[in-house]
N, C-alpha and C positions, 0 to 999 in steps of 0.2 A: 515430301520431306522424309527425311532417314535420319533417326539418332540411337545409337547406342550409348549403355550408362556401364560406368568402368568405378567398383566400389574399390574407392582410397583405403578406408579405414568405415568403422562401424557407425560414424557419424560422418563421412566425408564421401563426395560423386563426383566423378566425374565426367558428364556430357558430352560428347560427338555426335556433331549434328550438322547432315549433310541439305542442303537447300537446292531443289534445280532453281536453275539461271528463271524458268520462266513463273516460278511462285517470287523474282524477284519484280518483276513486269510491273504490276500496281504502284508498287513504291517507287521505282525510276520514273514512272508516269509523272508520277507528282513529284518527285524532286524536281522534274525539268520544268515544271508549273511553277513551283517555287522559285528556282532560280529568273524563271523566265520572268519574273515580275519585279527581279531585285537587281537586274541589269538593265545599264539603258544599250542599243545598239542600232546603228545609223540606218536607215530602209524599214526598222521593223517598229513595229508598236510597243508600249511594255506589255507583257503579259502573252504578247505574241509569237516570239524567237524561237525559232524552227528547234529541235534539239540537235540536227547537225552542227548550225553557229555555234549552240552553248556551248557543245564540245571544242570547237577551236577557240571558240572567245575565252572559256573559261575551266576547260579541260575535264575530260568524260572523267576523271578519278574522284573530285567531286562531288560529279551526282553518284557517282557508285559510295562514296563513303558517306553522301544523305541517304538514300538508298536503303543502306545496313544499319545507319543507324536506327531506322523504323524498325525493319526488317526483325532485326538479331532479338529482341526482346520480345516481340510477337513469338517468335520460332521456340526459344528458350522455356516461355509458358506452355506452347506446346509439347515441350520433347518430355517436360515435368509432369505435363498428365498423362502422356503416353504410358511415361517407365514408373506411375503411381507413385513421386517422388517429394517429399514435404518439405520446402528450403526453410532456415531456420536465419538465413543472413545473405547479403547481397550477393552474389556468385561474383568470381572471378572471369572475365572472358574475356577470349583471346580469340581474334579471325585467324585458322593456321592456312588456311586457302582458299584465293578470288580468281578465276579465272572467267573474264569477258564474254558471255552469251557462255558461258561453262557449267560454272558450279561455282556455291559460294558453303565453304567448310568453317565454320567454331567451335569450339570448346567452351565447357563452364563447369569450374570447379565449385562447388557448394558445401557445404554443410545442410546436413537432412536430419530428419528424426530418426533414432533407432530404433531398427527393430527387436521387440520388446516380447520374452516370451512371459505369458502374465501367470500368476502364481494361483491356486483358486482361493479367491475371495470369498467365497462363503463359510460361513462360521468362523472368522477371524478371532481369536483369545487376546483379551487385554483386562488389565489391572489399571486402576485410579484407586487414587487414596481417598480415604472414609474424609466425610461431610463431619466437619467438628467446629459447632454451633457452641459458644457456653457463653454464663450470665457474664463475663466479662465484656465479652462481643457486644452484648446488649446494651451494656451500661454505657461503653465505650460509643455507642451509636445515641444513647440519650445525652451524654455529657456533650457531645458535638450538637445536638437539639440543642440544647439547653445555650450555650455557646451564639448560635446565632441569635437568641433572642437578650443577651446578656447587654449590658450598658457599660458605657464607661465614665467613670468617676475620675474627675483631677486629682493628683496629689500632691503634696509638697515633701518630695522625698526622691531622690535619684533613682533612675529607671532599672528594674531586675529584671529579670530572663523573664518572657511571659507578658510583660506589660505591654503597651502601646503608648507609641511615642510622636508626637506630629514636630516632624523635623523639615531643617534645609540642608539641600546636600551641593555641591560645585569642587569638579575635580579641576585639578591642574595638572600642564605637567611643562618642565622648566619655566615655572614661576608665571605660564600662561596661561588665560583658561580654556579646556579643551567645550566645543561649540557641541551643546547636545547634550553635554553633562554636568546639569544643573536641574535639580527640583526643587520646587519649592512649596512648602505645607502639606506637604506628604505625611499621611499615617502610616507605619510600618511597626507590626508586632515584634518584638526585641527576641531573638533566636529563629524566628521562621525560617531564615537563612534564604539562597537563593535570589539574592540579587547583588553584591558586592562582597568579596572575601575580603573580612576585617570589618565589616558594619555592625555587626553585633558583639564584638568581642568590643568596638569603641562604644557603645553606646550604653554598654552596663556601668553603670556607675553615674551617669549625668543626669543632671537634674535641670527643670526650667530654666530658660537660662546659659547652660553651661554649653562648650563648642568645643572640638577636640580637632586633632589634623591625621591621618592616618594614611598607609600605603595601601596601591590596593591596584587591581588588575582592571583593564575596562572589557566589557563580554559584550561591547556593540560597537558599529558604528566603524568610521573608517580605522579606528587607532585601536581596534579590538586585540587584544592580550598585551596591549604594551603598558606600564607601569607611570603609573599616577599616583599625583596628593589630594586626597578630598580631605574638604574642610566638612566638617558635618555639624550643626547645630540644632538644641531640642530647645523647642519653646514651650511642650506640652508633657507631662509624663503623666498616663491614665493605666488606673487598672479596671480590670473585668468585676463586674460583678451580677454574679447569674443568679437568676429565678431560682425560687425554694422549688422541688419537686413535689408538687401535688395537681390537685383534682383539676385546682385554678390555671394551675401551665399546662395541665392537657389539655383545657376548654381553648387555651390561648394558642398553643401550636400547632394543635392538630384539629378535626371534626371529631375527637372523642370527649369523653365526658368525665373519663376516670383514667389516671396514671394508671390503674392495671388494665386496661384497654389499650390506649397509648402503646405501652411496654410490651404488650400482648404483639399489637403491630408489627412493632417495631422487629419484634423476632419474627416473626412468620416473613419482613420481608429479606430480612437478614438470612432467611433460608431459602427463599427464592433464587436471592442471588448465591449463596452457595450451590445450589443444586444447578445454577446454571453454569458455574464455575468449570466443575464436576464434567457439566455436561462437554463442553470444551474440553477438556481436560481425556477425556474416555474418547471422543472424536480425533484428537492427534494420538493417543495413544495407539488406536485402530489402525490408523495410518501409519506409526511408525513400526508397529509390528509387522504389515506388508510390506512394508522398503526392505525389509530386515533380509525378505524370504525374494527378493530378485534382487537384479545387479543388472544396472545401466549405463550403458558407456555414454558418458555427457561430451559432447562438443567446447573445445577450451572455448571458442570466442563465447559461446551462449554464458557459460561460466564468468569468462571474467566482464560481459558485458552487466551481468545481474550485478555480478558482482563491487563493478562502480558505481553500480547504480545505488544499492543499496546503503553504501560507504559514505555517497555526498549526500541523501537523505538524510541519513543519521548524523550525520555533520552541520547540518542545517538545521537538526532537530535540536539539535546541543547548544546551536548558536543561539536560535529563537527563546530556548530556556536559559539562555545567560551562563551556560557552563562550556568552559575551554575541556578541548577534549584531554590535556593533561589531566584535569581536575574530576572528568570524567575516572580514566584510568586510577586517577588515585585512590578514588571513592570508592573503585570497583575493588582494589588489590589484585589491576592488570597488567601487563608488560604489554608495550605496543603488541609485539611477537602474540601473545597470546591473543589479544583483541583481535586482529588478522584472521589467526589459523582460527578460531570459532566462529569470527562472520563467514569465514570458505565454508567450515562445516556446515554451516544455516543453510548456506546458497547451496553446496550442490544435494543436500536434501532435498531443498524446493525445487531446485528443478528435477531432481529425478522425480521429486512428486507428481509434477504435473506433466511430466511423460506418462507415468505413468497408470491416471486420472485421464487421460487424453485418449491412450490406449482401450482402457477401460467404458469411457463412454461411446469411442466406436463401436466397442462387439456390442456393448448395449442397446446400441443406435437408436441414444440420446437423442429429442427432438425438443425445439423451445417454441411457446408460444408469445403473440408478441405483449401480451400482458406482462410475462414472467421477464423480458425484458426490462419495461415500464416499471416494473416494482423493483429491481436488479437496480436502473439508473436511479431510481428515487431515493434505497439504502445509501448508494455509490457518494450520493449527493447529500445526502445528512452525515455521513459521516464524514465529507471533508470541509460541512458545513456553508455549503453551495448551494443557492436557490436551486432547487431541479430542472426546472425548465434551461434554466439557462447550461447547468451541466450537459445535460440534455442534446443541449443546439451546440456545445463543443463538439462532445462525443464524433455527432454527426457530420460537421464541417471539416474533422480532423479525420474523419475513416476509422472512429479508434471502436465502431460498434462489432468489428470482428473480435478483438480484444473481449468485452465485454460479452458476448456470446460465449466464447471458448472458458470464461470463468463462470458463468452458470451451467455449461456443459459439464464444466471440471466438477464442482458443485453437486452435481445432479449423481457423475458417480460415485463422488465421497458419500453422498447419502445411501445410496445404494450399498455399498459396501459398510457402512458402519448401524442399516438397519439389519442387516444379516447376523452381525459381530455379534458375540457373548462377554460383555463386559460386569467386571465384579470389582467392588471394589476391595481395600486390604480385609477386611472382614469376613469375605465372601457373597455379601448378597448380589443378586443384579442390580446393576445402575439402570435405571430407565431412561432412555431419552426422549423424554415428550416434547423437549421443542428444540428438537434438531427441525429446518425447515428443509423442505424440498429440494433447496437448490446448496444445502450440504453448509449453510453456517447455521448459526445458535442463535433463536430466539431472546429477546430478551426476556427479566423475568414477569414483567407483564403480559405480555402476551401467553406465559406459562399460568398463566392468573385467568384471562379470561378463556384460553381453554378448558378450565379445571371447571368455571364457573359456567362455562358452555353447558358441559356434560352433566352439571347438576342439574340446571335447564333441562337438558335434554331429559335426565333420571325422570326428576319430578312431573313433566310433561307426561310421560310414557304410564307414571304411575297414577296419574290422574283420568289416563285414558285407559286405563284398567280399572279402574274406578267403579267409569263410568259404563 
C-alpha cells in the first residue's frame, strides 16, 4: 500500500491511498464465502458455489464492492499511522479508481489536529483576587444553621414574603385541566421563587383558607412554555421561628459545646472553601494566560459540534430547573445574540484548551496508571451522581474509556503547568495551591483538611522521634 497526505488547511487532509489488487485477495476470499452462503444455486451446495458461478449468478462487482467495503477502512487506519495523522471526525471517502486484478485507489478528506507550536510553560504569571472572609460571611452561614433547625408555628394572619405556606395548586388551560399539574399539600416558602412565575406574588396576602386564580407559564411536561390558569389554594400559613444562639444550639447542631467554638468552625470552614475557590480560580487563570501566548486554528465541525452540544445541555439544564430560556435571558440582561456569541467564546477556548493540554501532555509523555483511572471513574460517577460501578460497566461497553484517558492526560498537563505557574493574588502574596490533585482538578476542602492534618501528624511524629 502507498498513501500520500495532501494538507487542505491547518485542520483539514487529505489522503491518497493506493491498494495492490493483491493486498485485495483476503477480503474477495471472504466476500465469495459470504455470498456463497446467501445464494441458493442448482448442482452446488450452499456455502459451496465455485466463485466463477457467483460471478455470473451474481456479478464479480458485488463481491468487489463487499471486498472494499472491508478493505477501505482497514487501509485508511493504515495510511493515518503512516503520515502520524490525528482524525478529529469521520473522513469523507471517495474510491477514485478500481481496476480488476489492477489496483484499487481512494481518498479521505479529514479533519486532524493542528499543529501546535507550544509557548514555554514554565513560570507562567497569573493574578486571582484576595480571599475576603468577614463576620458577615459567618453569620450569614449560622443564620442558615440556625434555619434548619427552626420550627414552624400556625398563624392566623395572611401569608408574607418568608413565611411557609401548605397549599393546593391545579393548572388549567381553556377551562380544562392540564394532566401533571396538580399538587396537592405542598409546603412551599412564599418568595423562594423558582417554580411557577406568578406563585408568590399570589400568595402574599392569603390567609388559611383563602384561594386565588392566577396566569402563569408551565416549565414541564408536554405543554411547557404555554400559558395557563392555576387555581392556588392555602390551607396553612406558618412562620419560622429559630433557636436563640447559645451554648444550648451549639450542643444541639453541632459536636461542639460553645457558640464560640461552633462560630470558630464555621469560619475556618468558610475559608477552606474560599481557599479552594481561589484555588480554581488561580488554575483557569494559569491557563488562560497560556491560550493568550498561542493561536490555534480549530476545525469548524469540532467547533460547532461542542458547540451543540453544549447549547442542548444547557437547555436541558434550564428545563430540569423549571426556567424557559426566555426567562433565563431575562434574569441574565441578555440578547439571544449575546448568549450565542459568549457560549462560541466558552467553546472555542475549550477547545483550543485541550489542543493544547493534548500537545502538552505528548512532549511530557504523560502515562496513567490503572488506579488513576479507577479513581478518575469513581469522581466521574459522584458527580453525575451514578453508582460507580455501574458508571464504570457504561464507560466500558460504550468504548468511552479513551475519552476518559485523554481527560486525565489533559489533567495531568494542567497540573504540570500550573505547579510551575507564579500566582499572586491582587495583593501580591503567592496563592498556594495545596490541593490541586494530580490529575489537574481541585480538591475539595476536606481533603485540604486532612492534608493539613496529615502533616501535623507527620510534624508531631518526626518530633517525637527527636525526642526520643
Amino acid at each position: 500500500m502507498k498513501s500520500a497526505v495532501e494538507t487542505l488547511s491547518p485542520t483539514r487532509a487529505k489522503l491518497t491511498v493506493e491498494v495492490p489488487f493483491e493486498e485485495l485477495k483476503p477480503s474477495l476470499d471472504k466476500a465469495y464465502k459470504a455470498i456463497a452462503q446467501q445464494i441458493n444455486v442448482p448442482g452446488f451446495r450452499r456455502g459451496k458455489v465455485p466463485p466463477a458461478v457467483i460471478d455470473r449468478q451474481v456479478g464479480r462487482g458485488a463481491v468487489l464492492d463487499q471486498a472494499i467495503n472491508e478493505v477501505v477502512p482497514q487501509k485508511y487506519i493504515e495510511a493515518l499511522q503512516a503520515n502520524d495523522l490525528q482524525p478529529l471526525a469521520q473522513p469523507e471517502i471517495e474510491v477514485t479508481r478500481l481496476e480488476d486484478n489492477d489496483a484499487l485507489e481512494f481518498t479521505a478528506e479529514v479533519d486532524v489536529k493542528p499543529e501546535i507550536t507550544l509557548p514555554s510553560y514554565d513560570g507562567v504569571e497569573a493574578q486571582v483576587d484576595d480571599i475576603e472572609l468577614t463576620d458577615a460571611d459567618v453569620e450569614e452561614q449560622l443564620e442558615a444553621l440556625r434555619e434548619r433547625f427552626a420550627t414552624l408555628i400556625d398563624v392566623e394572619r395572611p401569608a408574607a414574603d418568608g413565611d411557609f405556606v401548605v397549599m393546593d395548586l391545579k393548572a388549567t388551560k381553556d377551562g380544562e385541566p392540564v394532566e401533571g399539574a396538580e399538587v396537592t399539600g405542598m409546603s412551599y416558602r412564599v418568595g423562594r421563587g423558582g417554580m411557577l412565575d406568578g406563585l408568590d406574588e399570589a400568595l402574599v396576602g392569603l390567609a388559611a383558607g383563602d384561594e386565588t386564580v392566577f396566569s402563569s407559564q408551565l416549565v414541564g411536561g408536554d405543554l411547557v412554555g404555554e400559558g395557563v390558569e392555576v387555581a392556588v389554594s392555602v390551607s396553612q400559613v406558618q412562620e419560622q421561628e429559630l433557636p436563640e444562639v447559645d451554648d444550648e444550639f451549639a450542643q444541639l447542631a453541632s459536636e461542639f459545646d460553645t457558640v464560640a467554638e461552633l462560630t470558630e468552625d464555621l469560619r475556618e470552614r468558610l475559608g477552606r472553601g474560599r481557599r479552594l475557590e481561589q484555588a480554581a480560580a488561580a488554575r483557569d487563570a494559569v491557563l488562560e494566560a497560556l491560550l493568550e501566548q498561542v493561536s490555534v486554528p480549530l476545525p469548524e465541525s469540532v467547533v460547532t459540534d461542542e458547540l451543540n452540544a453544549r447549547r442542548s445541555s444547557f437547555e436541558q439544564q434550564l428545563a430540569y430547573s423549571g426556567v424557559t430560556m426566555d426567562k433565563y435571558l431575562e434574569d441574565e440582561e441578555q440578547t439571544q445574540e449575546e448568549f450565542e456569541a459568549d457560549l462560541e467564546r466558552r467553546v472555542r477556548d475549550a477547545v483550543t484548551a485541550q489542543f493544547l493540554l493534548d500537545e502538552i501532555a505528548k512532549v511530557e509523555e504523560f502515562g496513567i496508571e490503572q488506579q488513576e483511572l479507577s479513581e478518575h471513574m469513581v469522581r466521574r460517577a459522584q458527580q453525575s451522581g451514578q453508582d460507580p460501578q455501574e458508571f464504570a460497566n457504561h464507560m466500558f461497553e460504550h468504548n468511552h474509556i479513551p475519552e476518559l484517558v485523554q481527560e486525565i492526560l489533559r489533567g495531568k498537563a494542567l497540573a504540570r503547568i500550573v505547579e510551575s505557574a507564579v500566582v499572586k493574588d491582587a495583593s501580591g502574596n503567592v496563592v498556594e495551591l495545596a490541593n490541586l490533585r494530580p490529575d489537574g482538578t481541585i480538591g475539595a476542602p476536606e481533603d485540604a483538611a486532612e492534608a493539613e492534618d496529615a502533616e501535623a501528624g507527620d510534624a508531631e511524629a518526626a518530633e517525637e522521634k527527636a525526642e526520643a
